[in-house]
C-alpha positions as CSV (number, residue, x, y, z in Angstrom):
1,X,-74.4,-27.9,22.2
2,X,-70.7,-28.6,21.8
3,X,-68.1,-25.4,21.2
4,X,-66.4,-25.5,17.9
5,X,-63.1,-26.5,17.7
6,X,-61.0,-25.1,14.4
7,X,-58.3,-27.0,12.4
8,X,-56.5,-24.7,9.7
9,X,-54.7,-26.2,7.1
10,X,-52.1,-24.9,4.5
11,X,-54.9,-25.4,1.6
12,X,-57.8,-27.1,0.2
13,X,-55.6,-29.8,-0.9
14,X,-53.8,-30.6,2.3
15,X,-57.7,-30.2,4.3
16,X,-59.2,-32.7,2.1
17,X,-56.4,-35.1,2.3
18,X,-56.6,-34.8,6.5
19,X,-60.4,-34.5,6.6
20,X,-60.3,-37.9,4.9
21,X,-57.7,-39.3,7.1
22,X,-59.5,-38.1,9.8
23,X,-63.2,-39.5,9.1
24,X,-61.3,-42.8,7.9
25,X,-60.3,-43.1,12.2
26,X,-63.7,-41.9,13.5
27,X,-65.4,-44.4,11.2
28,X,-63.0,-47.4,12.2
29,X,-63.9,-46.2,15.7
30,X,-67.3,-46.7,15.5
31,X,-67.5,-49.7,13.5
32,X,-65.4,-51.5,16.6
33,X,-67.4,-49.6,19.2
34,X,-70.7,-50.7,18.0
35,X,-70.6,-52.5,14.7
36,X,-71.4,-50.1,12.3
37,X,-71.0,-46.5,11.7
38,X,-73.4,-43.8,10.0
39,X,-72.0,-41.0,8.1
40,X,-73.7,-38.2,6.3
41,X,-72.2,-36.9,3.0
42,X,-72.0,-33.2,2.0
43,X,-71.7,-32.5,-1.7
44,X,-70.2,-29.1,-3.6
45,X,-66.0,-28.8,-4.0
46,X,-65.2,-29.4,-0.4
47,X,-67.2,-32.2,0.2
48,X,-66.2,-33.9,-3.3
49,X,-62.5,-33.1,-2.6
50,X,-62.8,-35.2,1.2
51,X,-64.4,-38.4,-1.4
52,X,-61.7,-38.0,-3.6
53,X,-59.2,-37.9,-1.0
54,X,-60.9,-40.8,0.9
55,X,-60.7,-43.1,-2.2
56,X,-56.8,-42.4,-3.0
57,X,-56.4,-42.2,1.3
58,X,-53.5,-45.5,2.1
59,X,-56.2,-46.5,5.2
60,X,-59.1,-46.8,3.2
61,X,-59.0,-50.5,3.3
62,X,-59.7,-49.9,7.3
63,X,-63.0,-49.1,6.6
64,X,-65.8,-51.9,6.5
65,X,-67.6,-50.5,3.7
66,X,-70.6,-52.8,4.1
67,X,-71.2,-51.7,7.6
68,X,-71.4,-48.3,6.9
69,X,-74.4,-46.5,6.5
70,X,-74.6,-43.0,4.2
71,X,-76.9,-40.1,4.1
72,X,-77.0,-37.0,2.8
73,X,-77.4,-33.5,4.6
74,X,-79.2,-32.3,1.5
75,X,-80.0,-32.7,-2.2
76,X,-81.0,-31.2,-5.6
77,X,-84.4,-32.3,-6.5
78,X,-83.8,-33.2,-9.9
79,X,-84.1,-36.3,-11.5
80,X,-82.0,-39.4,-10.7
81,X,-78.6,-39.8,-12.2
82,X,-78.3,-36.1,-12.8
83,X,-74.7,-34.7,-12.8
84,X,-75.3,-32.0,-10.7
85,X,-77.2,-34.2,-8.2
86,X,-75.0,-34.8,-5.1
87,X,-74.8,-38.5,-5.2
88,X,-74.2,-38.6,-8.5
89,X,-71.2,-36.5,-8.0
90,X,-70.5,-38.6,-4.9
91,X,-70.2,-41.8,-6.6
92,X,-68.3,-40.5,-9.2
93,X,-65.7,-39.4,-6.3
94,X,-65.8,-42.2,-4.5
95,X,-68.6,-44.6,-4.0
96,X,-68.6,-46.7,-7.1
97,X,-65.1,-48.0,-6.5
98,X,-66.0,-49.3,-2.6
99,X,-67.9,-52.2,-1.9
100,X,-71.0,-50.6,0.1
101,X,-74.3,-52.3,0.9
102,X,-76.8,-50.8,-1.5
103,X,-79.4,-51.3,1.2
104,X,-77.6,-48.9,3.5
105,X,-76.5,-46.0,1.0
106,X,-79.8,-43.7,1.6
107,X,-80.1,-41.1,-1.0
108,X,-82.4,-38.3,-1.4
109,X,-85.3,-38.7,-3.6
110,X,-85.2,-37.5,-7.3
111,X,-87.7,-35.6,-8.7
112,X,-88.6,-38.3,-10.9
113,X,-88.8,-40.5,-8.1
114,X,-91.8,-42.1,-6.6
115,X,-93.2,-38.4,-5.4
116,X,-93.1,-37.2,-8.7
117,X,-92.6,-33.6,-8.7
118,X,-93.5,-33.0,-5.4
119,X,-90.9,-32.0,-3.2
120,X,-92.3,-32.0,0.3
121,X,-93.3,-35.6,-0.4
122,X,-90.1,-36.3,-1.1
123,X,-88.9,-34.5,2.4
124,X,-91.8,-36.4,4.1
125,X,-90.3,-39.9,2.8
126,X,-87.0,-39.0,3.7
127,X,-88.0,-38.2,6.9
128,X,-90.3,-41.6,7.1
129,X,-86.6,-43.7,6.5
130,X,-84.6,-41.4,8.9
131,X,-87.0,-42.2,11.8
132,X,-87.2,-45.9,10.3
133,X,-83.4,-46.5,11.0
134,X,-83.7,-44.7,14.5
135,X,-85.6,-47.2,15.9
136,X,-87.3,-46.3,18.9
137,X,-84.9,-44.1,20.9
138,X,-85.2,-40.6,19.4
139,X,-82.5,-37.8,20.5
140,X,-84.4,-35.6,22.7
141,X,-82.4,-32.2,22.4
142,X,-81.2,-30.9,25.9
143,X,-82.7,-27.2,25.0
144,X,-86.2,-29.1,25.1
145,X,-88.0,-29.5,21.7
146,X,-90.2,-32.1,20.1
147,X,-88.2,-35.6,20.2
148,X,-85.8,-35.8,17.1
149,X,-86.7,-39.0,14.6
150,X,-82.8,-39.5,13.1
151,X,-80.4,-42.0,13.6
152,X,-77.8,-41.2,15.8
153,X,-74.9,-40.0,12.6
154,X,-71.5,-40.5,13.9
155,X,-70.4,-37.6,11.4
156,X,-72.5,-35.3,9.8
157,X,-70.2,-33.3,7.5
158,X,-71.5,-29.8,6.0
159,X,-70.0,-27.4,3.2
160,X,-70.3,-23.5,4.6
161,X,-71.5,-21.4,1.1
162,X,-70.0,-18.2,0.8
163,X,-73.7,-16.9,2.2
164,X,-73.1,-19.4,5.3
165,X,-75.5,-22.0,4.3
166,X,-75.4,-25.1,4.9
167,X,-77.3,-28.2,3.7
168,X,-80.1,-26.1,1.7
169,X,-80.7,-23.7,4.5
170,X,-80.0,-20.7,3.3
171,X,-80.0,-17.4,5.7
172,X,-83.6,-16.1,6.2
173,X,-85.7,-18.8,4.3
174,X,-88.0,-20.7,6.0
175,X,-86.2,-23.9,6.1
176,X,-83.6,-22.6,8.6
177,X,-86.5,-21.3,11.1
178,X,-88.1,-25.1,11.2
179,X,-88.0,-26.6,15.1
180,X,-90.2,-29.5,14.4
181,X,-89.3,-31.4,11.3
182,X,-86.6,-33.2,10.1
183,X,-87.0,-32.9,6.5
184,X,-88.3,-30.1,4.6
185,X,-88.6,-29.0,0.5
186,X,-87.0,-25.6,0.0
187,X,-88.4,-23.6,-2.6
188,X,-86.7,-20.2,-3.9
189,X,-83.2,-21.0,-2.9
190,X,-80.8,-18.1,-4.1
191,X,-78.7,-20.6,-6.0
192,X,-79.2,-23.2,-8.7
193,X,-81.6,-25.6,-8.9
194,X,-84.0,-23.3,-6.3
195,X,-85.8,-26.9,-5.8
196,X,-84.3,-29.0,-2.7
197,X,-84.6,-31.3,-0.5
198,X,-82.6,-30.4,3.4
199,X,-82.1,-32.0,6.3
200,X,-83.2,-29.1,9.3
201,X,-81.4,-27.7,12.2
202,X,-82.9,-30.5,14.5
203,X,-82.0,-33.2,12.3
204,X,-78.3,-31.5,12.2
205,X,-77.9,-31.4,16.0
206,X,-78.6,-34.9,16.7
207,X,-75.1,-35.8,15.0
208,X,-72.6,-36.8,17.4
209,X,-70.2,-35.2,15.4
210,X,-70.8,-32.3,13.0
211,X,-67.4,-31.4,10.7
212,X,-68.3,-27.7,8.9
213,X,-65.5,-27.9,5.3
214,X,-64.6,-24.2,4.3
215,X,-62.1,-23.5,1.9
216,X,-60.8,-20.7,-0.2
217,X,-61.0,-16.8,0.0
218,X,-64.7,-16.6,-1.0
219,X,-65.7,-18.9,2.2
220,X,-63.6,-16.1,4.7
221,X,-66.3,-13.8,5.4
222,X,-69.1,-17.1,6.2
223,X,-66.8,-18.5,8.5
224,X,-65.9,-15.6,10.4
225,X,-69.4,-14.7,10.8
226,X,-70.4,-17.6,12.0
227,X,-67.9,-17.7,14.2
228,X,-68.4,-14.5,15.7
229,X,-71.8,-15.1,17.3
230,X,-74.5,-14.6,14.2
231,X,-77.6,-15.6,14.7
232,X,-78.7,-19.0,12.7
233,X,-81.8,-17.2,10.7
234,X,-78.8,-14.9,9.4
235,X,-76.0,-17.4,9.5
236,X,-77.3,-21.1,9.2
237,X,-73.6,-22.2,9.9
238,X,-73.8,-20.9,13.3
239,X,-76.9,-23.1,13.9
240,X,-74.7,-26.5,12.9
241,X,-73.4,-28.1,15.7
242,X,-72.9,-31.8,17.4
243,X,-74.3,-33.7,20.4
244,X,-69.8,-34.0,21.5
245,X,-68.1,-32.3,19.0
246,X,-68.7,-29.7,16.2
247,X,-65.6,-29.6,13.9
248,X,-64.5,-26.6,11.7
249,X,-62.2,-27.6,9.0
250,X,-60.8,-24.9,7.0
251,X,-58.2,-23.7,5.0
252,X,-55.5,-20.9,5.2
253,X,-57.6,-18.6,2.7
254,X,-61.3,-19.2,4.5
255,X,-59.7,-18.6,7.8
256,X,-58.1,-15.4,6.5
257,X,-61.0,-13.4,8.5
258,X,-61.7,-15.5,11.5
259,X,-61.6,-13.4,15.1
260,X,-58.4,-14.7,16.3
261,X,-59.4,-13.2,19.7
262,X,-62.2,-15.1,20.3
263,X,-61.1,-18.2,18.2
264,X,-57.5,-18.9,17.7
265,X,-57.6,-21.3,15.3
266,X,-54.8,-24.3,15.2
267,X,-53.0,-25.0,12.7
268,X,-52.2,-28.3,10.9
């Protein structure tokens, strides 16, 4: 479990612009350290906002965009090519203008994919092609658990809801109390569509890195709480943390409520 480190910037516009900036170094990094780097997405305003940024960013051509693999922390189970679907938005933002490899942009199954309606199919495939692309060395986690079948992400980025979700685990469901799998189906979640498909805790803390995107006044009272020692049932954002770093990118307004005492945040 790494500490979280905070970054505050002026506003959403300036966070996006050096979020991007910032994932544009970490993923150069990784593609001369090993090849190729493996990044997974976040959808909603914040994580839109980074894409956009990313796309107009002057370094983008830095990145080798067909030895980069993408996932997603979490999805709408709806059918493919939806607008509210997160890659849909995502390749809107960013990914149809940048020559990825098909083969390695993962999305989420759509509901009127090849498990139908049946969302914990869906979770159980996704969870079948993260532990395909881990190959055979699983991150065991150091707290002990059941071995943990995900690649190891270079950045897993996450938007904190106003109710300190993250991904589709929302405070008190069952998805955020899961230990064992890597993918679940969330039923009953308190916002539109209540059908989803989420990466879990376990899956989360593999990440090397795990970058938390808060911005605006109604994200104040999420980050301070999970930021001031909540438990993850109650505050899934407090359960979100990297293998060497866990990130917190916010802006002036979501950091409005934060416990300077116990986390002074920096500014940028």
């Amino acid at each position: 479990m790494s500490a979280p480190q905070l970054v505050v910037h002026r506003d959403k516009e300036l966070m996006a612009q050096a979020a991007a900036a910032r994932l544009i170094t970490r993923i150069v990094d990784a593609q001369a350290a090993r090849g190729s780097a493996s990044v997974v997405l976040t959808g909603g305003r914040n994580g839109n906002g980074l894409l956009a940024a990313l796309g107009t960013a002057p370094a983008r051509d830095a990145v080798d965009w067909s030895r980069l693999d993408l996932w997603w922390g979490d999805e709408r189970f709806l059918p493919d090519g939806h607008p509210d679907r997160n890659v849909t938005q995502a390749r809107e933002a960013l990914l149809d203008a940048v020559p990825l490899d098909p083969a390695r942009v993962h999305a989420m199954p759509a509901s009127d994919g090849p498990s139908g309606g049946d969302v914990d199919a869906a979770a159980e495939a996704y969870a079948a092609e993260l532990a395909a692309a881990a190959g055979p060395e699983h991150y065991r986690p150091a707290e002990g658990g059941a071995p943990v079948a995900v690649p190891a992400f270079d950045v897993l980025m996450l938007g904190v809801g106003p109710d300190t979700h993250v991904a589709s685990l929302f405070p008190e469901l069952p998805a955020v109390r899961e230990t064992e799998r890597t993918v679940v189906g969330v039923r009953g979640a308190p916002k539109p569509p209540p059908v989803r498909v989420s990466l879990t805790l376990p899956a989360i803390r593999a990440a090397r890195e795990v970058w938390l995107l808060a911005a605006g006044e109604d994200k104040a009272k999420a980050a301070a709480m999970a930021l001031s020692g909540a438990g993850e049932v109650q505050a899934p954002a407090a359960g979100a943390y990297g293998r060497s770093r866990t990130l917190w990118l916010l802006d002036a307004a979501a950091a409005s409520e934060l416990p300077r005492d116990l986390y002074p945040p920096a500014s940028a």
